[in-house]
C-alpha positions as CSV (number, residue, x, y, z in Angstrom):
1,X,78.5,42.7,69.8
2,X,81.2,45.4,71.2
3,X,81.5,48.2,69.1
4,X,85.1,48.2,66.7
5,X,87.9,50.4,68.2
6,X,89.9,52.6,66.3
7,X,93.8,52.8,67.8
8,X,97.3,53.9,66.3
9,X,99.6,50.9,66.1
10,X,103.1,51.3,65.6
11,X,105.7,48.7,65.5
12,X,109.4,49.7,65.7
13,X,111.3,51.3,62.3
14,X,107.9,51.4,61.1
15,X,105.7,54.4,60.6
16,X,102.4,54.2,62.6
17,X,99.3,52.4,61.2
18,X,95.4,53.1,61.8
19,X,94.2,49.8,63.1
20,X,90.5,48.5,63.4
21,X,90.3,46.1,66.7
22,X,87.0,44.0,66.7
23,X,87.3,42.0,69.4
24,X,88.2,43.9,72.5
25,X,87.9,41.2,75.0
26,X,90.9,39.7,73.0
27,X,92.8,42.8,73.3
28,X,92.5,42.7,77.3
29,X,93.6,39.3,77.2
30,X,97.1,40.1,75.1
31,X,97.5,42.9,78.3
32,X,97.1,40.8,81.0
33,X,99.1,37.6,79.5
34,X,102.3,39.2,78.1
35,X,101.8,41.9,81.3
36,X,101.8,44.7,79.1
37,X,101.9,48.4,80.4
38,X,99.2,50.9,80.0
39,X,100.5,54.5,80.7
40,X,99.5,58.1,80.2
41,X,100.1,59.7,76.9
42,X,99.5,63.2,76.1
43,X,95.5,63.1,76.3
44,X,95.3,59.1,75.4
45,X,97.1,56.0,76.8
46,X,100.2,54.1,75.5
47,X,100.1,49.8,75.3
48,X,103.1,48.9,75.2
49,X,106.1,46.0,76.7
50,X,107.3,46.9,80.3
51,X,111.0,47.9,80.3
52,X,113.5,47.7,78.2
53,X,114.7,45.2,75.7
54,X,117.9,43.6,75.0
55,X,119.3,44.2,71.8
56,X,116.6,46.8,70.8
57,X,116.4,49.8,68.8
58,X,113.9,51.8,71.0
59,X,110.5,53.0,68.9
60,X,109.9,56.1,70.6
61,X,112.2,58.2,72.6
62,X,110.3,60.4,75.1
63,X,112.1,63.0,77.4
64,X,112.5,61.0,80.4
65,X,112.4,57.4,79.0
66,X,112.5,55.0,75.5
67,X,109.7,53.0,74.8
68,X,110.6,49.8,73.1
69,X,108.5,47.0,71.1
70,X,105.7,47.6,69.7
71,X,102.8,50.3,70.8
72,X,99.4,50.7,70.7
73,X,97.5,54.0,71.5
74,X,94.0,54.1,72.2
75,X,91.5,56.4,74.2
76,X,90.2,55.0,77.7
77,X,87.3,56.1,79.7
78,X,88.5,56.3,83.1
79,X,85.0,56.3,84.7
80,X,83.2,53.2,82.5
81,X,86.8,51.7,82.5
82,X,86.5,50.8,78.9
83,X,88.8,51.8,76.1
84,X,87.2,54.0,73.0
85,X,88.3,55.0,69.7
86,X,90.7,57.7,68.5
87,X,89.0,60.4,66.8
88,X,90.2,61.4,63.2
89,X,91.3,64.8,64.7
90,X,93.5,62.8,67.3
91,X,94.9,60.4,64.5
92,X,96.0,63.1,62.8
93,X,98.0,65.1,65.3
94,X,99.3,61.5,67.5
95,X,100.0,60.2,63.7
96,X,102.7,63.6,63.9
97,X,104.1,63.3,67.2
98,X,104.9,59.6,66.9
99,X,106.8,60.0,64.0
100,X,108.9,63.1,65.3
101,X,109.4,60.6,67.9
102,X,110.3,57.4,66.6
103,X,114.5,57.4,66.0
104,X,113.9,55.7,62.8
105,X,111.8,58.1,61.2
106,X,113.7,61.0,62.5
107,X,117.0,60.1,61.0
108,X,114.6,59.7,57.1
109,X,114.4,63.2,57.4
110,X,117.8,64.4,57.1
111,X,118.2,62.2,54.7
């Protein structure tokens, strides 16, 4: 049996969640039937809906674009092609970043 990934999910207005996938194969079918994106991050890679969506509140905004729907992010080894695990230490500090990034979340603080 595969080996449990460890990702950061967040879902828009929300903050972001640890989230324990156990069936990977599943999660490859979800990317390839809804022709989800996987992009660079940072040091990780970003899952998330291609483009933008009507009538949205964006869930990040990035310096050159808004990403919108929900995201996952997860580790991939380029080489094996296979996606890994987060580690705590990158939970942490992505955990940070998404929130300074979300509009939602941003807007709490001033509050």
């Amino acid at each position: 049996m595969a080996e449990k990934l460890r990702v950061l999910y967040k879902k828009t207005g929300k903050p972001p969640q640890i989230k324990i996938i156990n069936d990977i194969f599943q999660l490859k079918n979800v990317i390839v039937k809804r022709k989800l994106s996987i992009m660079r991050y940072e040091t990780v890679f970003m899952i998330c809906q291609k483009g933008f969506v009507e009538n949205a509140m964006p869930n990040l905004i990035l310096t050159f674009q808004s990403i919108f729907g929900d995201l996952i992010l997860v580790k991939i080894d380029r080489e094996k092609r296979e996606f890994e695990s987060l580690s705590q230490e990158e939970i942490g500090w992505y955990f940070a970043d998404l929130l300074n990034k979300s509009p939602k979340m941003r807007s709490k603080k001033y509050e």
